[in-house]
TORTOR-368300 format. One record per residue: residue in one letter; x, y, z of N, C-alpha, C in turn. Coordinates in Angstrom, 2 decimals. Layout:
<nodes>
type->a	nX->X	nY->Y	nZ->Z	caX->X	caY->Y	caZ->Z	cX->X	cY->Y	cZ->Z $
...
</nodes>
This chain:
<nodes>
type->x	nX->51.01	nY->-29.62	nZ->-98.80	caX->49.87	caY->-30.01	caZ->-97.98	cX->48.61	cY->-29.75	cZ->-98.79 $
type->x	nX->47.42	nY->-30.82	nZ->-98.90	caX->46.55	caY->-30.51	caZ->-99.23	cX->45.41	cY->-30.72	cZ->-98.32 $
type->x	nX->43.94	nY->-30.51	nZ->-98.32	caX->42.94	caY->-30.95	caZ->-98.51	cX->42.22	cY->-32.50	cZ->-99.06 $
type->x	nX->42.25	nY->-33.25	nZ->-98.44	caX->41.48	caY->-34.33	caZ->-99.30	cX->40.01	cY->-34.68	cZ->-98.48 $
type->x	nX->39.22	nY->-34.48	nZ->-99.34	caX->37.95	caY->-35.11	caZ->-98.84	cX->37.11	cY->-36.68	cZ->-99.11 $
type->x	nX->36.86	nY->-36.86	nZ->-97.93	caX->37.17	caY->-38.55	caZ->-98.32	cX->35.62	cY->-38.79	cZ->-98.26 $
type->x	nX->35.51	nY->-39.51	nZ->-99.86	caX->34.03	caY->-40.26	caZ->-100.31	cX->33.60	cY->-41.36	cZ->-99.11 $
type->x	nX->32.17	nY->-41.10	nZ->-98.56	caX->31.97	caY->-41.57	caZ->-97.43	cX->32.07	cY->-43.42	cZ->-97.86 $
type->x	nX->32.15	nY->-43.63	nZ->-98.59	caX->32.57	caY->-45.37	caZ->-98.82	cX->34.01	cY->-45.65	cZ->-98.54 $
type->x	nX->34.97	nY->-44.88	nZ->-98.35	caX->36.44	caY->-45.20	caZ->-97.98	cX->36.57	cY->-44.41	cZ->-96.35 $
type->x	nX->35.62	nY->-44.06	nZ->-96.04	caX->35.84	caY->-43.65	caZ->-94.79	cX->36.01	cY->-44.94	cZ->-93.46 $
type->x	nX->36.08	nY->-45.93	nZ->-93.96	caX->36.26	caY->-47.04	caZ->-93.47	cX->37.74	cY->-47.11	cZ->-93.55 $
type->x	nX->38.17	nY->-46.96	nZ->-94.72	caX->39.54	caY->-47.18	caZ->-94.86	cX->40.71	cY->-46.15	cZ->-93.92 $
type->x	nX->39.76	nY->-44.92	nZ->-94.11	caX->40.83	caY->-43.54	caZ->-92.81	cX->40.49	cY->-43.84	cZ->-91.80 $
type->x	nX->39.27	nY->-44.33	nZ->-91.19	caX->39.12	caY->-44.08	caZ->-90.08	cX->40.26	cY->-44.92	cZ->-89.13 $
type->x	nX->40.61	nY->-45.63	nZ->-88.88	caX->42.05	caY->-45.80	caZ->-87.97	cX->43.14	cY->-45.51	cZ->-88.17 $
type->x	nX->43.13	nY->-44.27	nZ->-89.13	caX->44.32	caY->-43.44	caZ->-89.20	cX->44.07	cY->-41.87	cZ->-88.10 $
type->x	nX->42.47	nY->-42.13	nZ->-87.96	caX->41.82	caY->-40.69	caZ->-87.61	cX->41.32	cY->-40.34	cZ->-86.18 $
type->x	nX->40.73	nY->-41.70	nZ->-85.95	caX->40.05	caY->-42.08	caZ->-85.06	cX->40.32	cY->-41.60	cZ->-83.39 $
type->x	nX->41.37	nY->-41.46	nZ->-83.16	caX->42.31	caY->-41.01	caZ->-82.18	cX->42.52	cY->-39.29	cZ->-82.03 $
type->x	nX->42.27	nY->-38.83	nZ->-83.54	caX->42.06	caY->-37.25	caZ->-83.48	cX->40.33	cY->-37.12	cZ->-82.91 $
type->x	nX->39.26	nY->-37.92	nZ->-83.44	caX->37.89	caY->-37.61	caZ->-83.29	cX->38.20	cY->-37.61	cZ->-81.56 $
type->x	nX->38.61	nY->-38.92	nZ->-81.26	caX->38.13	caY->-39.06	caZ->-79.68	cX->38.51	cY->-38.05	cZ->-78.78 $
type->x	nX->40.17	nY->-37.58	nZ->-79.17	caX->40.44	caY->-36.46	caZ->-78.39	cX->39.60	cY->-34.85	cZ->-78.49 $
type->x	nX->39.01	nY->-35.12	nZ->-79.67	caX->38.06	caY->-33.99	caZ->-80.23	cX->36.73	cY->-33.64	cZ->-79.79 $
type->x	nX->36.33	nY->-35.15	nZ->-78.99	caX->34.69	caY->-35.03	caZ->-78.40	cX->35.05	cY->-35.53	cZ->-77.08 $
type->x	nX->36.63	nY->-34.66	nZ->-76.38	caX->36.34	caY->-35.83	caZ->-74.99	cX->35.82	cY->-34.33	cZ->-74.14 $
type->x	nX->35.59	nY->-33.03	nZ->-74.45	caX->35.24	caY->-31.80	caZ->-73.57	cX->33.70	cY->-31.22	cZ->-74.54 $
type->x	nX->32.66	nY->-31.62	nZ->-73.94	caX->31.69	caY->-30.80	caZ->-74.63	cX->31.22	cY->-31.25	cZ->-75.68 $
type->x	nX->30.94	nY->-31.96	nZ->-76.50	caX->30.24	caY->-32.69	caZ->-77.72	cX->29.09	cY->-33.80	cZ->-76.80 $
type->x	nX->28.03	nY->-33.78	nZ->-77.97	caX->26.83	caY->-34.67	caZ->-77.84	cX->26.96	cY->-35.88	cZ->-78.91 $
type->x	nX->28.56	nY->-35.85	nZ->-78.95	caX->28.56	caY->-37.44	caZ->-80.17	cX->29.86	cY->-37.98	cZ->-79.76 $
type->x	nX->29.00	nY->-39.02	nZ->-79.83	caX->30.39	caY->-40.20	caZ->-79.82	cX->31.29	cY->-40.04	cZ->-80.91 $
type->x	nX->32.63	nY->-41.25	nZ->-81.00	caX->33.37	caY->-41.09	caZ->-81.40	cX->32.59	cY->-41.89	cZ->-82.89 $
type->x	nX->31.95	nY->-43.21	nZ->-82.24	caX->31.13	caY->-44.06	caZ->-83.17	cX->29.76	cY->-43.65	cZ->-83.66 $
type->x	nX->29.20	nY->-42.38	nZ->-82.87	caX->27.90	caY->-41.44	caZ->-84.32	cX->28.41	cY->-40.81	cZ->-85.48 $
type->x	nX->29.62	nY->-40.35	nZ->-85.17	caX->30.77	caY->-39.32	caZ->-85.81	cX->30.97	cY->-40.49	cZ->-86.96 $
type->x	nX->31.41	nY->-41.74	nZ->-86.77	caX->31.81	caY->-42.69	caZ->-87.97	cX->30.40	cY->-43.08	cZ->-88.62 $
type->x	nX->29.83	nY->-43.43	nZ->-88.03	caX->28.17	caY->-43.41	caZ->-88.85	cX->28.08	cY->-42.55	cZ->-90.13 $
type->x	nX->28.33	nY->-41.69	nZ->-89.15	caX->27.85	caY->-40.08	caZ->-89.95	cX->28.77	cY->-39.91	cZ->-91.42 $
type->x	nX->29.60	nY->-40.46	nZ->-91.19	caX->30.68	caY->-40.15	caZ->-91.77	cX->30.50	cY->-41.44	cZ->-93.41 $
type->x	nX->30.35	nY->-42.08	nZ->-92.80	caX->29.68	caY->-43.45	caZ->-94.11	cX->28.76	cY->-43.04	cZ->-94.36 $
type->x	nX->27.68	nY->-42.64	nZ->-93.92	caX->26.27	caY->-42.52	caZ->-94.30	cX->26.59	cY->-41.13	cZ->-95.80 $
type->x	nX->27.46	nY->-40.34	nZ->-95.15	caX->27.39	caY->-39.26	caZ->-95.79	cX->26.86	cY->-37.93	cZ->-95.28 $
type->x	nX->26.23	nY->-38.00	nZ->-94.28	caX->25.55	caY->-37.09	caZ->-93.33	cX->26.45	cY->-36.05	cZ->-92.42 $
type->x	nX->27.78	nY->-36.57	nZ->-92.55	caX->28.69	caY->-35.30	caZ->-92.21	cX->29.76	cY->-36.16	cZ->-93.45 $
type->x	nX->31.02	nY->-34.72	nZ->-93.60	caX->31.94	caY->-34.92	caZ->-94.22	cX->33.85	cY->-34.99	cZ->-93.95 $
type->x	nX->34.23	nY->-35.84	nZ->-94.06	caX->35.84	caY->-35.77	caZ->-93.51	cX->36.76	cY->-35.50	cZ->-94.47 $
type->x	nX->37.37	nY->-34.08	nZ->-93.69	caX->38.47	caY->-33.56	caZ->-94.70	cX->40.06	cY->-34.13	cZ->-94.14 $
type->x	nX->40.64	nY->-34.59	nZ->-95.00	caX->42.03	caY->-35.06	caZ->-93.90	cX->43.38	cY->-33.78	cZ->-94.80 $
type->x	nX->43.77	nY->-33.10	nZ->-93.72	caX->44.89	caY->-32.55	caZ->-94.30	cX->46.46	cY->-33.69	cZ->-94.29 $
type->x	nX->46.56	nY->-33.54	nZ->-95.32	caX->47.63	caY->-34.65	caZ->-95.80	cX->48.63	cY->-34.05	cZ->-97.28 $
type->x	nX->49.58	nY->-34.72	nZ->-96.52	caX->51.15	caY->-34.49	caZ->-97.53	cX->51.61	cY->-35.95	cZ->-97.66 $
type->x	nX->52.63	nY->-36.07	nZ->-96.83	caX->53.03	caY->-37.57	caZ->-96.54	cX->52.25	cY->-38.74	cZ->-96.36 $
type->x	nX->51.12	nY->-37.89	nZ->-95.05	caX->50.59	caY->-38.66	caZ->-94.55	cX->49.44	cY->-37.66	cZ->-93.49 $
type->x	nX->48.49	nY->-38.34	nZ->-92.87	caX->47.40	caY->-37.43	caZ->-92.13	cX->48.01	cY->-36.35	cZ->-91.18 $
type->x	nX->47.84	nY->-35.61	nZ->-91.44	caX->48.55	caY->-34.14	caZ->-90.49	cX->47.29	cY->-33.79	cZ->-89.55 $
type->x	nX->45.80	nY->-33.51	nZ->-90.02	caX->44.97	caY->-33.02	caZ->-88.79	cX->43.45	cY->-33.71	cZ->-90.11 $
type->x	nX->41.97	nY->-33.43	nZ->-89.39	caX->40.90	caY->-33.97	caZ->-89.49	cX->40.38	cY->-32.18	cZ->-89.67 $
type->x	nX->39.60	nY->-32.28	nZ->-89.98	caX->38.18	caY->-31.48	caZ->-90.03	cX->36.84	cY->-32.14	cZ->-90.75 $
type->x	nX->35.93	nY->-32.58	nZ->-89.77	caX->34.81	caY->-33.08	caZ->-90.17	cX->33.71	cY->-31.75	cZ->-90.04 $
type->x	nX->33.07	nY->-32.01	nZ->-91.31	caX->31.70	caY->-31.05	caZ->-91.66	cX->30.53	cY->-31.60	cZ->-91.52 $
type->x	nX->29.11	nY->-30.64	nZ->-91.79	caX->28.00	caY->-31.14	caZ->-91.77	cX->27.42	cY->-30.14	cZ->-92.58 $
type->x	nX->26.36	nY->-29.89	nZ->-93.34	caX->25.44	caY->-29.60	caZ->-93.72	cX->24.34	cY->-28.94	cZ->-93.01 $
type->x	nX->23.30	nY->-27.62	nZ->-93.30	caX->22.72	caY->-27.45	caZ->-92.16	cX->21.66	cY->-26.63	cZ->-92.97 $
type->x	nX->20.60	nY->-27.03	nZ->-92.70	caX->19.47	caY->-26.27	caZ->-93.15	cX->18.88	cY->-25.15	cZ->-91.73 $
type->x	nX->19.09	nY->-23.87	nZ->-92.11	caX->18.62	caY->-22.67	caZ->-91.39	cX->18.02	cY->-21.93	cZ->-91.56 $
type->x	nX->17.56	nY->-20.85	nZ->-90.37	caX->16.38	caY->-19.91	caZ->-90.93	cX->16.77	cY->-19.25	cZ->-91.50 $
type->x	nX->18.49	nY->-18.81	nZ->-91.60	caX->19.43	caY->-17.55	caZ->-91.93	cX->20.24	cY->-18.42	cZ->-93.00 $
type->x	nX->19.64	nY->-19.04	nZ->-93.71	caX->20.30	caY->-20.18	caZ->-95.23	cX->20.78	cY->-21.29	cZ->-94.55 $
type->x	nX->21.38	nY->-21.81	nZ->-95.81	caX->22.30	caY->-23.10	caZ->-95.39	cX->23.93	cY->-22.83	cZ->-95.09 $
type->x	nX->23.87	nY->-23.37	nZ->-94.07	caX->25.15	caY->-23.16	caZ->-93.48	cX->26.38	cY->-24.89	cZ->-93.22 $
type->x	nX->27.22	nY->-24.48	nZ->-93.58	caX->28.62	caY->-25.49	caZ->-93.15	cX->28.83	cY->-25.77	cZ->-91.62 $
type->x	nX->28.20	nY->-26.12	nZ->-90.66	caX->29.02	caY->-26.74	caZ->-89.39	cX->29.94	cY->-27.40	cZ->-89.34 $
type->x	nX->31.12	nY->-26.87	nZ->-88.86	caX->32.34	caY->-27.33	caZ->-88.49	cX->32.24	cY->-28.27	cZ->-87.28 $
type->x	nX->32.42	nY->-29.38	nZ->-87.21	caX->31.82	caY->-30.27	caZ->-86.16	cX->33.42	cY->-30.92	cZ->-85.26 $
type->x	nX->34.26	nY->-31.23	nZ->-86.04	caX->35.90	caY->-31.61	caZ->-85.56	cX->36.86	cY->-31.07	cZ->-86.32 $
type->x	nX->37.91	nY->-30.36	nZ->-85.42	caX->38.98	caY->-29.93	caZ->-85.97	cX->39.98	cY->-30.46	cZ->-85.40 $
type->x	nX->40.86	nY->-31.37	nZ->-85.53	caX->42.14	caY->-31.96	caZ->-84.79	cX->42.88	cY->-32.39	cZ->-85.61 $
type->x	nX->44.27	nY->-32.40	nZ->-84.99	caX->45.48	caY->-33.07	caZ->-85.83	cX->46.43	cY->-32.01	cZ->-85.06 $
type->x	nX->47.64	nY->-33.02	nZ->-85.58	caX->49.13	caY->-31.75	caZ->-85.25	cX->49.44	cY->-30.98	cZ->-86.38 $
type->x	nX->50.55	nY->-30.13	nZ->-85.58	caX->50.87	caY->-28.69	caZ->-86.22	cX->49.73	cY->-27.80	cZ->-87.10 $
type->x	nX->48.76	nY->-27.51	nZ->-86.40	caX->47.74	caY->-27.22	caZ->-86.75	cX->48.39	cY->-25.82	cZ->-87.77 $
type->x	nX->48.81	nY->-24.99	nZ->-87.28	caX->49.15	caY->-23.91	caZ->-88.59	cX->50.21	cY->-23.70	cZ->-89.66 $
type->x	nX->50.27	nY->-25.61	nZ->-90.07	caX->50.37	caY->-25.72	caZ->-91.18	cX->49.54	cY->-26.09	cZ->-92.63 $
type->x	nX->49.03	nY->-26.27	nZ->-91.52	caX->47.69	caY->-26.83	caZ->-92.61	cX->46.19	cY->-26.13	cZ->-92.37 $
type->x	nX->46.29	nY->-25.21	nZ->-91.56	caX->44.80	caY->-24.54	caZ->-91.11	cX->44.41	cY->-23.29	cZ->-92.33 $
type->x	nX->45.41	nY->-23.09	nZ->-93.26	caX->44.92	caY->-22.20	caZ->-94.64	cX->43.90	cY->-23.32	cZ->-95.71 $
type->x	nX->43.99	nY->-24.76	nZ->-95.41	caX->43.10	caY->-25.55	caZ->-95.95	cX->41.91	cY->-25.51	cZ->-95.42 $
type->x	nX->41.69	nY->-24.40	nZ->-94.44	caX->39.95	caY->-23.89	caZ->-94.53	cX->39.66	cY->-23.35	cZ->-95.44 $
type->x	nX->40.23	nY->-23.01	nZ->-96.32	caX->39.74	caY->-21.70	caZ->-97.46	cX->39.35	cY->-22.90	cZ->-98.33 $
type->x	nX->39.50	nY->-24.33	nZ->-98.75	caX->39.19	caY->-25.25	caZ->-99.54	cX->37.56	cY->-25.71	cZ->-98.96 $
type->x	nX->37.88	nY->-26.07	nZ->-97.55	caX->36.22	caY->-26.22	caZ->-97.51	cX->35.31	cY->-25.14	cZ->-97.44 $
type->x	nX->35.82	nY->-23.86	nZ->-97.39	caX->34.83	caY->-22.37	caZ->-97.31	cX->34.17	cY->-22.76	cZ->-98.88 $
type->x	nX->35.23	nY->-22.43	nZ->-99.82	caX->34.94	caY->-23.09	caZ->-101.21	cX->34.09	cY->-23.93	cZ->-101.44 $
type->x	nX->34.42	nY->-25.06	nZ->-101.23	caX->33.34	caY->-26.30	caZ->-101.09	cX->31.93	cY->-26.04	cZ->-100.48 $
type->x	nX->32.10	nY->-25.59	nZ->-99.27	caX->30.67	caY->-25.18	caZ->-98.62	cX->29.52	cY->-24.09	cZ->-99.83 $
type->x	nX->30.19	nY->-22.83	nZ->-100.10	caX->30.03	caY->-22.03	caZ->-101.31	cX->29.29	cY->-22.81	cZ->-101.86 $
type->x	nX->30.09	nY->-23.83	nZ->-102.73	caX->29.79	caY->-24.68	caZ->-103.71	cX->28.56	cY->-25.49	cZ->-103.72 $
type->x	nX->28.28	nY->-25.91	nZ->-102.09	caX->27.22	caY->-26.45	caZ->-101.72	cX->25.32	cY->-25.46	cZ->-101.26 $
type->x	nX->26.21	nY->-24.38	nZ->-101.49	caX->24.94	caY->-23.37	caZ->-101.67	cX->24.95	cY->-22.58	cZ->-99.81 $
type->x	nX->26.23	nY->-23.01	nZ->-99.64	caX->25.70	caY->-22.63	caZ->-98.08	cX->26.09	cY->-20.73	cZ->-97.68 $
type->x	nX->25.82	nY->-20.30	nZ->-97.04	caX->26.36	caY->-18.78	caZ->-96.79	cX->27.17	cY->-18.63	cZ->-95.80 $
type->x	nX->27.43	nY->-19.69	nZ->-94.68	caX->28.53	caY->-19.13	caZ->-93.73	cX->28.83	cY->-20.55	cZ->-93.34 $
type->x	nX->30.18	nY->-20.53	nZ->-92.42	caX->30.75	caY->-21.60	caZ->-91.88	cX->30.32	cY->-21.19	cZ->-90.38 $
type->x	nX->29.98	nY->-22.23	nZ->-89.73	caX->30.28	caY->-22.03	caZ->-87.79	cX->30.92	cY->-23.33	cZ->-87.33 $
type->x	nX->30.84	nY->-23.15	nZ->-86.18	caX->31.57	caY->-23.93	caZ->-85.64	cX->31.39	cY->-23.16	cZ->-84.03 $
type->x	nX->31.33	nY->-24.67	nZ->-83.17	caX->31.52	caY->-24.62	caZ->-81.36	cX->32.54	cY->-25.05	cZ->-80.92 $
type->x	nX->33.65	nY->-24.19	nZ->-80.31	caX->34.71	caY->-24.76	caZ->-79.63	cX->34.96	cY->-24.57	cZ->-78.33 $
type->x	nX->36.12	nY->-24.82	nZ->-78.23	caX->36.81	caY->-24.01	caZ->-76.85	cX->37.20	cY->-22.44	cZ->-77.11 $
type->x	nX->37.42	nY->-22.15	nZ->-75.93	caX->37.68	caY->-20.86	caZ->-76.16	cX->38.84	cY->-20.50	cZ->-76.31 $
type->x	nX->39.97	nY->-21.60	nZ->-76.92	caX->41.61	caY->-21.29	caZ->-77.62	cX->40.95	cY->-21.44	cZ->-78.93 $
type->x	nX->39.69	nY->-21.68	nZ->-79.36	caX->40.18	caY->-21.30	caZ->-80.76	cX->39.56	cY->-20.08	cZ->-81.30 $
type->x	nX->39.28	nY->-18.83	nZ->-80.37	caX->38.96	caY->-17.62	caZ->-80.81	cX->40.07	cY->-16.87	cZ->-80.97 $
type->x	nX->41.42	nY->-17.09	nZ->-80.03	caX->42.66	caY->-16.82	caZ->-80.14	cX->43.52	cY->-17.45	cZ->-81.31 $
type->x	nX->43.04	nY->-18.42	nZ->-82.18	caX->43.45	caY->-19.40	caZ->-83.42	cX->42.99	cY->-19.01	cZ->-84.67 $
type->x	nX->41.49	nY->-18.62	nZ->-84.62	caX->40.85	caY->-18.06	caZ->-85.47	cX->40.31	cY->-16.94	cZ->-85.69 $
type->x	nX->41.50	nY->-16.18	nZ->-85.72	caX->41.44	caY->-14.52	caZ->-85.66	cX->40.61	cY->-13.73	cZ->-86.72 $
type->x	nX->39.88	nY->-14.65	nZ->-87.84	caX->39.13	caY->-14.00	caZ->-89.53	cX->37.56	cY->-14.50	cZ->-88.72 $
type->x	nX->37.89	nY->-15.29	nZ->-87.78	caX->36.16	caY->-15.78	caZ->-87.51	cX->36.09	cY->-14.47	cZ->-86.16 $
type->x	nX->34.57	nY->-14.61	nZ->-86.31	caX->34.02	caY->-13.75	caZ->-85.13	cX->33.24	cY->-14.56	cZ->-84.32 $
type->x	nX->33.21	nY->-14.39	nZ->-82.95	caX->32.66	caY->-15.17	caZ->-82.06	cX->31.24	cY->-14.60	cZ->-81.63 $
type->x	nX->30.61	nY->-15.76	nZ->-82.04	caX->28.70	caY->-14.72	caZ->-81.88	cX->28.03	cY->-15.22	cZ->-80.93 $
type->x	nX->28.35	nY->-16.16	nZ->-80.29	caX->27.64	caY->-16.87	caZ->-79.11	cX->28.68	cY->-17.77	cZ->-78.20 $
type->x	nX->28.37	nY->-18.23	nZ->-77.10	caX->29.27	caY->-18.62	caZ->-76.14	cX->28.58	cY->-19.88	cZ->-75.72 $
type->x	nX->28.50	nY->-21.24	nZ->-75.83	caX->27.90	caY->-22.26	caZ->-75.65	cX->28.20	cY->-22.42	cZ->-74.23 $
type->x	nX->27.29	nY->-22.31	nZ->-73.14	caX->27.33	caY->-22.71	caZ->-71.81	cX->26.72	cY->-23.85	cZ->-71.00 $
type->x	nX->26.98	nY->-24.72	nZ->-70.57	caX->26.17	caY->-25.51	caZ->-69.49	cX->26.40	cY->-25.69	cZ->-67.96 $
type->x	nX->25.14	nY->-26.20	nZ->-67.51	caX->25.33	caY->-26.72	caZ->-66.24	cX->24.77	cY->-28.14	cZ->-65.98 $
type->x	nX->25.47	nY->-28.86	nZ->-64.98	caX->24.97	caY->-30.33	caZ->-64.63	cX->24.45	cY->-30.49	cZ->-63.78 $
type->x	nX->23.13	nY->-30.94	nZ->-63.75	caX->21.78	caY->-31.25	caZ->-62.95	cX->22.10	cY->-32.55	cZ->-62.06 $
</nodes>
């Protein structure tokens, strides 16, 4: 299993291999479509990692983030099956992020993945209500 990160000019080419992980990924709590997410994703403005052997096993899309506390990696989608076979291919984009000058990874989820991601610490609790 690796890591592959896909140059936002072929992201045309994954995306209907993927597309079906994003949607199930922004159907609880996200402010993006399935189609800002593909924008984003050509433009270059976020990044898609596909864990793959055979064939696509799970997604993790990134972003870039200028902060008061440095630049940081947002983890924006994490989906696919058998997730803990391929979830040690965070240590490739921690790397990468590094690489990009950033100092920490975050990420907003549900609250199964504080029970998933036992090395991350949970520093805030994203809440809403509907008006």
């Amino acid at each position: 299993m690796k890591a592959v990160q896909v140059p936002p000019a072929k992201v045309g080419k994954a995306w209907p291999h993927i597309e079906h992980w994003v949607k199930a990924a922004l159907v609880r709590g996200s402010d993006h479509t399935p189609d800002q997410i593909g924008l984003h994703l050509a433009r270059g403005t976020m990044q898609l990692w596909i864990a793959w052997n055979d064939r696509p096993r799970g997604i993790c899309i990134t972003e870039l983030i200028e902060g008061a506390r440095g630049r940081h990696c947002n983890i924006v989608v994490v989906a696919g099956e058998a997730f803990d076979a391929w979830r040690h291919l965070e240590e490739d984009v921690a790397i990468w992020a590094a690489l990009q000058g950033c100092v920490r990874l975050e990420m907003t989820g549900r609250q199964g993945w504080v029970r998933r991601l036992r090395d991350w610490r949970p520093t805030l609790v994203r809440m809403e209500k509907e008006l």
